[in-house]
Structures are given as C-alpha cells and as structure tokens.
C-alpha atoms as one frame of an Amber mdcrd trajectory, in Angstrom:
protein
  41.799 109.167  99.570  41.117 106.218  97.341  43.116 104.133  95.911  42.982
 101.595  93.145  45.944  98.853  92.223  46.074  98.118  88.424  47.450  94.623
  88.745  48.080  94.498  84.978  49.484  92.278  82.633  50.770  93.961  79.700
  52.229  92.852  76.390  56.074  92.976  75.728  56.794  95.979  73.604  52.774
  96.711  72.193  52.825 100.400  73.073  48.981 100.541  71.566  48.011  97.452
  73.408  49.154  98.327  76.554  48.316 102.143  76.354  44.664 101.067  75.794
  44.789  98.610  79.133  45.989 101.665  81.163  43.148 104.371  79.922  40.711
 101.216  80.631  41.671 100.935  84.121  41.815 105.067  84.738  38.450 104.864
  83.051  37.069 102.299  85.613  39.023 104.056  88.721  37.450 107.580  87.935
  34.039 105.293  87.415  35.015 104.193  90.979  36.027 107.239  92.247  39.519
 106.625  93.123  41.650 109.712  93.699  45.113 107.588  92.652  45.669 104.959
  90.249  48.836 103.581  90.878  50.559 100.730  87.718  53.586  98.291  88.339
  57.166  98.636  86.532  57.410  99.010  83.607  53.414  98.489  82.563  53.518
 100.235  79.429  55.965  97.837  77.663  56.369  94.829  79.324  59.823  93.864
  80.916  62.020  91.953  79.284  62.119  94.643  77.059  65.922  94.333  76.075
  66.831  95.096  72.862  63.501  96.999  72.010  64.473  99.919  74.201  64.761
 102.531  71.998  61.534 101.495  70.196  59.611 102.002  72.806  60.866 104.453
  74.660  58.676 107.347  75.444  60.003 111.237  76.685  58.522 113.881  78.835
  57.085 115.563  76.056  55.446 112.564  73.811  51.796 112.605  72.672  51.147
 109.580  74.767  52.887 110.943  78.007  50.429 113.963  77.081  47.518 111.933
  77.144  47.868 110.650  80.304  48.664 114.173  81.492  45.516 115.494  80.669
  43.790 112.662  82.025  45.904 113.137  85.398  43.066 116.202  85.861  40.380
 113.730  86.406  42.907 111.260  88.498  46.149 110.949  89.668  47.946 108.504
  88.177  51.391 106.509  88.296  52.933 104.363  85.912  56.539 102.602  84.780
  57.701 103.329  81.256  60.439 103.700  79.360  62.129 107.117  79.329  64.414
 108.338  76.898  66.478 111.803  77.733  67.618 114.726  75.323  70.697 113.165
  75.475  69.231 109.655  74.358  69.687 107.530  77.679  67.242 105.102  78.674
  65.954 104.745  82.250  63.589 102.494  83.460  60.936 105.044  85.214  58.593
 105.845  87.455  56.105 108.839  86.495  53.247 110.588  88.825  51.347 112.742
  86.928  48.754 115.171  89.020  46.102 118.061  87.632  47.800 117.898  84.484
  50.766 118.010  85.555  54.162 115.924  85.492  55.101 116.488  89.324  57.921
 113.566  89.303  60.035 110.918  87.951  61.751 108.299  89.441  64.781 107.231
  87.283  65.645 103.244  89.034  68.655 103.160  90.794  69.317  99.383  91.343
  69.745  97.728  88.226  69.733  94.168  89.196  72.414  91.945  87.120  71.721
  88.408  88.871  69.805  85.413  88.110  67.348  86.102  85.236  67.975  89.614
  85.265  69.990  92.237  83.077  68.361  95.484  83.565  72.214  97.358  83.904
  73.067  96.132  80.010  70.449  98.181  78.528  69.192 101.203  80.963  71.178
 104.013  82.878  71.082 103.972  86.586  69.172 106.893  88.185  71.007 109.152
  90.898  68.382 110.454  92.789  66.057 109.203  95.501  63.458 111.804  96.440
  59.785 112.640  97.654  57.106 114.813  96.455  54.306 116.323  97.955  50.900
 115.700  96.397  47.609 116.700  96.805  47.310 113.940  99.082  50.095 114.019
 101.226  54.458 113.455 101.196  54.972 110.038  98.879  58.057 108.845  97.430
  58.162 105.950  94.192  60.921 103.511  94.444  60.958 100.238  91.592  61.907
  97.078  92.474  65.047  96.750  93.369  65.514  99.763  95.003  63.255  98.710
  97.288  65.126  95.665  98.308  67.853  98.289  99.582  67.413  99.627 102.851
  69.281 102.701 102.105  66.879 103.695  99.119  63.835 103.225 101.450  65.996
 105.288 104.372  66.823 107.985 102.208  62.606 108.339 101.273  61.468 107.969
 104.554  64.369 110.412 105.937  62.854 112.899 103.192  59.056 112.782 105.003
  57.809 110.258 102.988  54.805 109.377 104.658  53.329 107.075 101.581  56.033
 104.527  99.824  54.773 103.370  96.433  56.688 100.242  94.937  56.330  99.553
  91.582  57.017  96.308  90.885  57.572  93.691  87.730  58.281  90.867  90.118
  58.695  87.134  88.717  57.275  84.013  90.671  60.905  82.726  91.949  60.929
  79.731  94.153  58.169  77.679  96.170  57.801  79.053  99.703  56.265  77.754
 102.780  52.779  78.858 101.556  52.953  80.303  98.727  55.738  81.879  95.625
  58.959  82.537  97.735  59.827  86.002  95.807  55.835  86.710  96.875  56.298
  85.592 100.299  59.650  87.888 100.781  58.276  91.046  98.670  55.638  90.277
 101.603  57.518  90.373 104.566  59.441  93.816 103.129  56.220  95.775 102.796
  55.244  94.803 106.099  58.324  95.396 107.338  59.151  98.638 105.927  55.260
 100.139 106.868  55.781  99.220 110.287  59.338 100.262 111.086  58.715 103.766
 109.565  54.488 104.134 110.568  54.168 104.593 106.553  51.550 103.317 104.279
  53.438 101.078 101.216  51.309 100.801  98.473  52.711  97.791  96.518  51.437
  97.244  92.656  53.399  94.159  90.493  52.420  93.275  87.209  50.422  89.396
  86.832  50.656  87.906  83.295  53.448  85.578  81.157  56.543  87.076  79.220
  59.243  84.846  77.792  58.629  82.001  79.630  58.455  83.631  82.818  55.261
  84.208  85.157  54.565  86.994  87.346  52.697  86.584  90.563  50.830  89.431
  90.782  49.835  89.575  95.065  49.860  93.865  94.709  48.851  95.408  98.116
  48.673  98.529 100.565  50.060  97.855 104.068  48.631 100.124 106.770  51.817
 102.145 108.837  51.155  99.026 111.511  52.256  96.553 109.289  49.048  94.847
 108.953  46.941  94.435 105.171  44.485  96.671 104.296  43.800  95.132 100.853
  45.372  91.775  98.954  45.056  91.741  94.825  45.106  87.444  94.110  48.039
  85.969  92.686  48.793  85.672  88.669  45.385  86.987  87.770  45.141  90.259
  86.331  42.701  92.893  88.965  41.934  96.261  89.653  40.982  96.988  93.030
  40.942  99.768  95.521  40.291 101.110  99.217  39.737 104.087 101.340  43.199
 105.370 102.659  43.004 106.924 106.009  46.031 109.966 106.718  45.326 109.200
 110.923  46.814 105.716 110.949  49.835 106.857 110.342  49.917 109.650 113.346
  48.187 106.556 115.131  51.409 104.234 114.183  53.905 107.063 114.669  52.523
 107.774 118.438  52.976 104.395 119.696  56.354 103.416 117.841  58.064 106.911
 116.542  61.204 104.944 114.817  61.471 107.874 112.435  60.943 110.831 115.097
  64.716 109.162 116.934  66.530 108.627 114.064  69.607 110.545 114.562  70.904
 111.685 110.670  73.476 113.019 111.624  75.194 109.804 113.518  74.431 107.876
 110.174  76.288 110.615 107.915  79.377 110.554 110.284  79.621 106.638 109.833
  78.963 106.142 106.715  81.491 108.963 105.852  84.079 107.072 107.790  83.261
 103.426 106.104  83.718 105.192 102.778  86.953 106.982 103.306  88.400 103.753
 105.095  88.042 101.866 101.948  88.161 104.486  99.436  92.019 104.594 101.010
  92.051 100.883 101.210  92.233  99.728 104.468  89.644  97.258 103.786
C-alpha cells in the first residue's frame, strides 16, 4: 500500500478552514495514488481547543463526518476530531473511515494533566484499546499520550496489530542534542516500539503555531526493524508518502519474534496480583 502523512497545520476551532485543508490533501493523495491518508490529533480543530469543545464538536452521524465517509470510497482516511456522544461527552478521537464506511474510533485514554497540558478538564477518557482489520492489514490508532504508555501499545500489539498509527499534536518542548527534545524522544519511541514488536508505526503530528506554542512537525513511518522509511521536515507543513511493504514485517518477526514469546498469561497473573496487593493496601 501507499501511504501519505498530512503534516498539517490547522487553525484553532475554524471547522470550515480546516475541513477544506483535509479534502485538499485527500484530493492530492488520491491524485498520488495513496491507498491511506493518515492526519495528526486533533487536525480538524486545532488543540488547545478548551473551552470551544462543544462548538466544535462533531458526532458519528454529522454532515461533515459524512463527507469524509463518502470520500473514504476513493481513500482510506484517518483523522483526530472532536466527538461528541448521545449522551453529550466529549472525547478527543481518532476516526478510520474505509469504503464508506466508519470501521473505528479511538476514544484517547491518557489525558495528560502536566506541564502545558489540560486535556482531562475538558474531554472524557476513553476505555478501550483495540485493533481493526482493514483492507490492508491488522492496525490499531493510539493519540499521543497513549502512546507514551507501554501498556496501551502492549495491549495493540497483543491484539495483532501489525500497523501502529500515532496521531499526534506534539509541541516543540526542550532543546535536545540535535534537534527539539520532545522530537528527539517521540523519535526514539517509534523506533523503539517498531522494532521490539516487528510492526510498522506510522507517526503523523501536526506543524504550525497555536497560542504561543509551536509544533514540530518531524511525522514518519518506521519500518518493523526500527529503521526510517520516510522523514516529513520539522515545523513546515507537508504531505508526503511511500510504498508500504506487508514482508518486512514477516522479515522483522523471523529474526527477532518478541511478540511470538510473549507469554499473556504470566503478565495477567502479575498484574492481577500488583492490583489486589494495593487495592487491599499493602502498598
């Protein structure tokens, strides 16, 4: 398959803005003939979205979700938006729409509260980490945060994941040795994660300025070896794409099958037993 990265930069909380950047990019990916267009966190509203929530919340059912759903005939496509339920919570999402259809959402489950963040003060927390099939394969979405938790990226790999997508809204934090220091560690994850599990990790953060804060941009795919296959530059704004080859995973797997020994059932035991020990407080 093909794949293009829509390294966008979108404008806090101008639904018509932004929905016009993302049927420009699915324009120029079907012009390309990518078979996945994959968007960072949050790219239809921006992300400091706050107190404009509810304004620009979107559900399942909206005209605009519906546009991209017909469009997901032509392309597959993922995005981050703001959902809002039947029972008026707001999540910050994940969506992969494919021949027209909505095959999953992924509702964030790490809402970070630290530093410049405050994600937990306006959306719910999602309670589900799980992976789909597609027509290309097992993926699994994870945003941000969750990725920064090795049990999140456990749980997708442990559910045949064999393609991690991280959406990503990720501020330039820090000077590192050679580069952004939140770049160079998002960095070192993807290559991380792709190699310990022989998956592909297809990495897409936004570029761009929002209330005085920058975003580096540096979206990715990491082969299941841990080496680059493609590099979008930092703070600009880019679309770009590359072939995807299914045999370098069984090629990764083969020569270091981390996922083939993992013994479940040894990790349910434990864990069981570290919650009940403090659950009846002897920690």
């Amino acid at each position: 398959m093909k794949v293009m990265l829509a390294q966008v930069a979108p404008t806090l909380g101008d639904m018509t803005k932004n929905v016009k950047i993302h049927r420009e990019c699915i324009d120029r990916a079907i012009d390309e003939f990518a078979d996945l267009i994959l968007f960072p966190e949050l790219s239809l509203t921006g992300y400091f979205v706050r107190d404009l929530v509810p304004e620009v919340s979107l559900s399942l059912e909206s005209q605009i979700m519906g546009e991209f759903v017909e469009l997901s005939k032509r392309i597959s496509i993922a995005f981050g938006f703001v959902e809002e339920t039947g029972d008026y919570l707001f999540y910050n999402s994940a969506v992969y729409l494919e021949d027209g259809l909505i095959k999953h959402v992924h509702r964030k489950v790490y809402l970070p509260t630290y530093g410049m963040f405050d994600e937990a003060r306006y959306f719910a927390r999602g309670d589900r980490i799980r992976a789909l099939d597609t027509r290309f394969g097992r993926f699994a979405m994870l945003i941000c945060e969750d990725a920064w938790h090795p049990s999140a990226v456990y749980v997708a790999v442990m559910d045949s994941a064999d393609y991690l997508l991280f959406l990503s809204s990720s501020p330039a934090r820090g000077v590192g040795k050679h580069a952004i220091s939140s770049g160079e560690a998002w960095e070192t994850l993807n290559r991380m994660n792709a190699e310990l599990y022989g998956c592909y990790v297809f990495y897409t953060n936004r570029a761009g300025q929002e209330e005085g804060v920058s975003f580096w941009g540096g979206s990715e795919i990491v082969l299941p070896n841990g080496q680059l296959l493609i590099k979008a530059p930092y703070f600009q704004e880019a679309c770009l794409a590359a072939e995807v080859d299914p045999r370098e995973i069984r090629r990764s797997r083969l020569i270091t099958p981390i996922s083939r020994d993992e013994n479940i059932d040894l990790t349910l035991r434990e864990l069981i037993r570290i919650y009940e020990e403090r659950f009846e407080g002897k920690y």
